[in-house]
C-alpha positions as CSV (number, residue, x, y, z in Angstrom):
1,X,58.4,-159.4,16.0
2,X,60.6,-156.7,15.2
3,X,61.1,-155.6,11.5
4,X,63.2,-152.3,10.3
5,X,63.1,-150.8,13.9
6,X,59.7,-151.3,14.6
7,X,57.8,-153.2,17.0
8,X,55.0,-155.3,15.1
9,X,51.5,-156.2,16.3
10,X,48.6,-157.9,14.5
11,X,45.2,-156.4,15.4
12,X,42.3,-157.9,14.1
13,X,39.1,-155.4,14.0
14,X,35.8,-157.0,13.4
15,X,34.6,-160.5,12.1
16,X,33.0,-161.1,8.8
17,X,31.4,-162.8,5.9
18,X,31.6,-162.2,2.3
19,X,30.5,-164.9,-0.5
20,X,32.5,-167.7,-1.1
21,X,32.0,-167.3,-4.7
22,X,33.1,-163.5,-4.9
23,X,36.0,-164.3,-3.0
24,X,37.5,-167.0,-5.0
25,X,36.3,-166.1,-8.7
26,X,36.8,-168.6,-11.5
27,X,38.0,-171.3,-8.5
28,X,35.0,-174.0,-8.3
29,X,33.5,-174.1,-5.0
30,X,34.0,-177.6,-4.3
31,X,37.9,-176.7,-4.9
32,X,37.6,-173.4,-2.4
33,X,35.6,-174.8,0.1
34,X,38.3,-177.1,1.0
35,X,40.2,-173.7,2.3
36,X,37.2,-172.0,3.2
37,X,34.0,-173.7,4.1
38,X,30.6,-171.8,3.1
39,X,27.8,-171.3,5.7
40,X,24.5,-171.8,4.7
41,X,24.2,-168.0,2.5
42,X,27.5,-169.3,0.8
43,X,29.3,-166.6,2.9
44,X,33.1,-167.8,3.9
45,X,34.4,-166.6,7.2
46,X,36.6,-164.2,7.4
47,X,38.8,-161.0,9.8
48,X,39.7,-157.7,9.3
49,X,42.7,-157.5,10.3
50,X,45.8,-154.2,10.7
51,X,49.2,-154.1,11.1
52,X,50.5,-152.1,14.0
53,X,53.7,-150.5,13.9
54,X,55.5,-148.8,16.8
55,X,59.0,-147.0,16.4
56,X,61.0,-143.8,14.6
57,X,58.9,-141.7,17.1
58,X,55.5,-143.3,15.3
59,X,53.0,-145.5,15.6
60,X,51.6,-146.6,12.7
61,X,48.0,-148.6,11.7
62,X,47.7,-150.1,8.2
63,X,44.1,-149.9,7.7
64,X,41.3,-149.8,10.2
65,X,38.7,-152.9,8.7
66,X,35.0,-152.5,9.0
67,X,34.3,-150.1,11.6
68,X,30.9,-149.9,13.8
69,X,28.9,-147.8,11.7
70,X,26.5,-150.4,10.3
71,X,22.7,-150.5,9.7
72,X,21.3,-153.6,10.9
73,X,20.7,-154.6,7.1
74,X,23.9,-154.5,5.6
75,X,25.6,-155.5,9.3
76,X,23.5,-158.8,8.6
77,X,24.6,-159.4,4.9
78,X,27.8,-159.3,6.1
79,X,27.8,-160.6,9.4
80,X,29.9,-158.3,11.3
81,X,31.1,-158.7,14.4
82,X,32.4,-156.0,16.5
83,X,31.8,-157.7,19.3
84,X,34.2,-160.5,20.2
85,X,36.6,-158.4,18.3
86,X,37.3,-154.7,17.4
87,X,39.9,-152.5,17.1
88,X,39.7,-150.6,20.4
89,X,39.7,-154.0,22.4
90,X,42.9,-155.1,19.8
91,X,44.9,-152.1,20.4
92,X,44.2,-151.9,24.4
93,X,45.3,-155.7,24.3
94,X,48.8,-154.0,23.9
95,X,48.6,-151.0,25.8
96,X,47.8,-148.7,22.9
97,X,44.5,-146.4,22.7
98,X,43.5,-145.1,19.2
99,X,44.7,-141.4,20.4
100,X,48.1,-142.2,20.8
101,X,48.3,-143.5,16.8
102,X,50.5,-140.9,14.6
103,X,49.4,-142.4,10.9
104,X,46.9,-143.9,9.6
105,X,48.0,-145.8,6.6
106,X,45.2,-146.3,3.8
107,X,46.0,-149.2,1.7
108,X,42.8,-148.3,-0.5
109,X,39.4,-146.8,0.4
110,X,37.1,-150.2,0.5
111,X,35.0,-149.8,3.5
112,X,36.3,-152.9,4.7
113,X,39.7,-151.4,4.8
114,X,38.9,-147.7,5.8
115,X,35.8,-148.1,7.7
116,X,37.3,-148.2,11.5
117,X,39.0,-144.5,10.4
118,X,35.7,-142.9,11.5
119,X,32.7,-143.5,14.2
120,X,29.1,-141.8,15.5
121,X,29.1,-140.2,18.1
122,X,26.2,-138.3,19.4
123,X,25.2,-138.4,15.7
124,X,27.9,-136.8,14.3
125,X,30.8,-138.5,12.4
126,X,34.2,-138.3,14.5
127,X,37.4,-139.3,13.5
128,X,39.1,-142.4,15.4
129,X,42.2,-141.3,15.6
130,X,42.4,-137.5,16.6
131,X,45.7,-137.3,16.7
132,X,46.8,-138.8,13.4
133,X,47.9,-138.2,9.7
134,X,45.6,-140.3,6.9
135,X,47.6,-141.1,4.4
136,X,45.6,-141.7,1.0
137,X,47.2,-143.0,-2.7
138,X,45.6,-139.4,-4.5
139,X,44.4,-142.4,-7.2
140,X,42.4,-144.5,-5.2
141,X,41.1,-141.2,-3.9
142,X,39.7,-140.3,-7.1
143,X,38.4,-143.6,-8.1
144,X,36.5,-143.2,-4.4
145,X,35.0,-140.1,-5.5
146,X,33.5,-140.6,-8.9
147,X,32.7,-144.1,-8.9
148,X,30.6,-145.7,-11.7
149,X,27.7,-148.5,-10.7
150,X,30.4,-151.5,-10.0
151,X,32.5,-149.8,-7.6
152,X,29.8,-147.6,-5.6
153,X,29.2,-150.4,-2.8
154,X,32.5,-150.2,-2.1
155,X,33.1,-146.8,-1.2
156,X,31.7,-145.2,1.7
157,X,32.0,-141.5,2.0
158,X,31.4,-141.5,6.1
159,X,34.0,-143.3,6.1
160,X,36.8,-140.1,5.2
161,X,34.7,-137.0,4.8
162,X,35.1,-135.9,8.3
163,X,38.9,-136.2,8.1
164,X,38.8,-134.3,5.0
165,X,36.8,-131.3,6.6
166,X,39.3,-131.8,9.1
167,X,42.0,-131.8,6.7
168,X,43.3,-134.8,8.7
169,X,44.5,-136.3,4.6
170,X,47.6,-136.2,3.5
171,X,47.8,-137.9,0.0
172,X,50.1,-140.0,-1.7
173,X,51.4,-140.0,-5.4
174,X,52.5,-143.0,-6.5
175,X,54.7,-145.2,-4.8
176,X,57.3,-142.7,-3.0
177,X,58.3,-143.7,0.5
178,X,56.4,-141.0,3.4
179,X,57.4,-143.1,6.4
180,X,60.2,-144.5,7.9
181,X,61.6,-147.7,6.9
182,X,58.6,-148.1,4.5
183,X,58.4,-148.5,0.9
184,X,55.5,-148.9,-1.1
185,X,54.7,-151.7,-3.9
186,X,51.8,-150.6,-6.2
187,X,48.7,-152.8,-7.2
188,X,46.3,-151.9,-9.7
189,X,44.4,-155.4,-10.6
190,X,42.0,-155.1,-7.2
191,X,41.6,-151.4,-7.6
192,X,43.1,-148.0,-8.6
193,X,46.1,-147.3,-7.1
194,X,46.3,-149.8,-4.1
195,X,49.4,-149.2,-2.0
196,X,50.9,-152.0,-0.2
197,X,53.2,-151.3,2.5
198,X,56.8,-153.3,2.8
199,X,58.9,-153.2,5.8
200,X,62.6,-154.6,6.2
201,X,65.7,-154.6,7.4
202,X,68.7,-157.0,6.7
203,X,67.5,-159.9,8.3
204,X,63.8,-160.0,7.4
205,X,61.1,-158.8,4.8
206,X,57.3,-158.0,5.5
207,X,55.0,-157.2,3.2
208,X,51.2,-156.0,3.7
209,X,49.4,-157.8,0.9
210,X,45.7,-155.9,1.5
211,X,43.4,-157.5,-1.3
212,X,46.3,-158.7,-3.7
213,X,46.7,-161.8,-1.3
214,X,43.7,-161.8,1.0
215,X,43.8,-165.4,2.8
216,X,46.5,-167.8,2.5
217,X,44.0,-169.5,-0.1
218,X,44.6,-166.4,-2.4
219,X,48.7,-167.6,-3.2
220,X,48.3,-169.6,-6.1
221,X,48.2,-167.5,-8.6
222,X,44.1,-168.2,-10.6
223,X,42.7,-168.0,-7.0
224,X,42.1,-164.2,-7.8
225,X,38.8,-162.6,-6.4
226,X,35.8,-161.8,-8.9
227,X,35.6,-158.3,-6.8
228,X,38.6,-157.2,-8.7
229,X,38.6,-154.9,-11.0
230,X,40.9,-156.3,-13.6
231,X,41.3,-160.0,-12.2
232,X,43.9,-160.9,-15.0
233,X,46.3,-158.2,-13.9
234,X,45.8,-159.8,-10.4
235,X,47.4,-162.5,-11.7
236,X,50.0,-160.7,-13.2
237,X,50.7,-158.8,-10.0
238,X,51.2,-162.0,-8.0
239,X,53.1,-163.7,-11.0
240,X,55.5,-160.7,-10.6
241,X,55.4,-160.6,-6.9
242,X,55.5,-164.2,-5.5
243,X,59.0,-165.7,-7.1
244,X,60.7,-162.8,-4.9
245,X,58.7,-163.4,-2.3
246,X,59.4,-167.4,-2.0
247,X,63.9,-166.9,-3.1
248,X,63.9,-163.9,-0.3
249,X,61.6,-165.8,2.4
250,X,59.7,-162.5,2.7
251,X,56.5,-162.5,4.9
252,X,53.1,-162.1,4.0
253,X,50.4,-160.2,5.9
254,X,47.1,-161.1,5.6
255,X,44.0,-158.7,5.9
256,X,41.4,-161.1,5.5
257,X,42.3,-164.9,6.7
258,X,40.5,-165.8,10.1
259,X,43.5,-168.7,10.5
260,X,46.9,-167.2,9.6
261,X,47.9,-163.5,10.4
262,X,51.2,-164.4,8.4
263,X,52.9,-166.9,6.7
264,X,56.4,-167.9,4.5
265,X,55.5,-169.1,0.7
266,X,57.1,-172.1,-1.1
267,X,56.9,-173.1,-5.0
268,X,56.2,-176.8,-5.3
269,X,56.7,-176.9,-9.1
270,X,53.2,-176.1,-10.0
271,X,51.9,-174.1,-7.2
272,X,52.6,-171.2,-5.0
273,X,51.9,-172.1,-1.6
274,X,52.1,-171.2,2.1
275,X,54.9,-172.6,3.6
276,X,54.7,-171.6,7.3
277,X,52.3,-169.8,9.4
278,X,53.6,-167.1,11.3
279,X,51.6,-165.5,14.3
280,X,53.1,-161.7,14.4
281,X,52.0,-161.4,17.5
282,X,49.7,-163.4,20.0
């Protein structure tokens, strides 16, 4: 697919599991379980999955998933697979290697999002992508770095603090385009400061929904995660969001469904939905 002069690829980074409950919040399971079915730790199934985006002289990752820098404990709770699918094996699928990427775009600094942007090597952190620019929203940043009890399983500091020694950072204030053909919508209901990147051109609309729209189970609008840090606003967000979304046909992204990379979203009186899935690329 080709979107505002760039080529698009999907490239999913790692398997995993997070709770069922966690993920859908307020929803009762026997309501979300129909989208996702539970294993027997009440963990749902899920990808980490990045955009790829090649033209302007650029190519471009949104996000870099779990990485492979787990302990066996946490790499148990949950279950990641780097294995049957990483990001090095996703990228060579389409003749890319992580040193040719330009930019690494940071939606927000989860380690679920951010954790491919470094490895071990020898015992020493390295970044990924040698060659590349990290772009950072300068508030998510400074939630990362002085978090309180709730948040501090989220942030990993291996995960950036050899890029910043490296000054390999660039950050971002507010919602002011930095690449080509790129604009930026805002989300503050999951975290601080999450940046969601939109591409178009005349023809067609793509949006990266990161954590405002995990899964295609996350479009109606009280299917909101209990990880976010102001659920109601998610709502709001998506309230605000999804009408455009469903009168201009844009395209969601997911980060997180193991089923749909993409899809279309319809309004069925009630309801947002998904309309039609939509594989960016095979």
């Amino acid at each position: 697919m080709n979107i505002g002069g760039y080529e698009l690829y999907s490239i999913e980074t790692s398997g995993f599991s997070l709770d069922g409950g966690a993920m859908f919040g307020i929803i009762p399971k026997p309501m979300w379980e129909k989208e996702a079915p539970a294993d027997d730790q009440n963990r749902i199934t899920m990808v980490t999955r990045s955009l790829l985006l090649v033209g302007h002289n650029k190519r471009i990752i949104i996000d870099t998933g779990n990485g492979d820098k787990w302990q066996d404990k946490l790499k148990s709770i949950y279950n990641i697979d780097t294995k049957t699918i990483n990001l090095k094996t996703s990228l060579t699928k389409y003749g890319f290697k992580p040193e040719d990427i330009t930019d690494v775009f940071c939606t927000h600094m989860h380690f679920d999002h951010i954790g491919g942007n470094t490895k071990i090597v020898n015992g020493k952190l390295e970044p990924v992508f040698p060659n590349a620019v990290y772009w950072i929203q300068k508030e998510n940043w400074n939630l990362a770095n002085s978090t309180n009890e709730r948040d501090n399983g989220s942030f990993l500091k291996d995960d950036w603090s050899i890029l910043q020694e490296n000054e390999m950072i660039t950050m971002v204030d507010g919602k002011e385009s930095f690449l080509p053909n790129i604009n930026i919508e805002m989300s503050y209901g999951h975290t601080t400061g999450m940046m969601m990147p939109k591409i178009q051109d005349s023809s067609k609309t793509i949006i990266y929904t990161a954590d405002l729209i995990p899964m295609a189970a996350h479009i109606p609008l009280p299917w909101v995660m209990a990880y976010d840090i102001n659920p109601v606003l998610t709502m709001e967000e998506k309230r605000k969001l999804l009408p455009k979304v469903v009168e201009e046909e844009w395209i969601l992204f997911f980060e997180h469904d193991p089923t749909h990379q993409s899809c279309t979203v319809q309004f069925d009186g009630k309801h947002y939905r998904l309309k039609e899935s939509i594989n960016i690329s095979e």
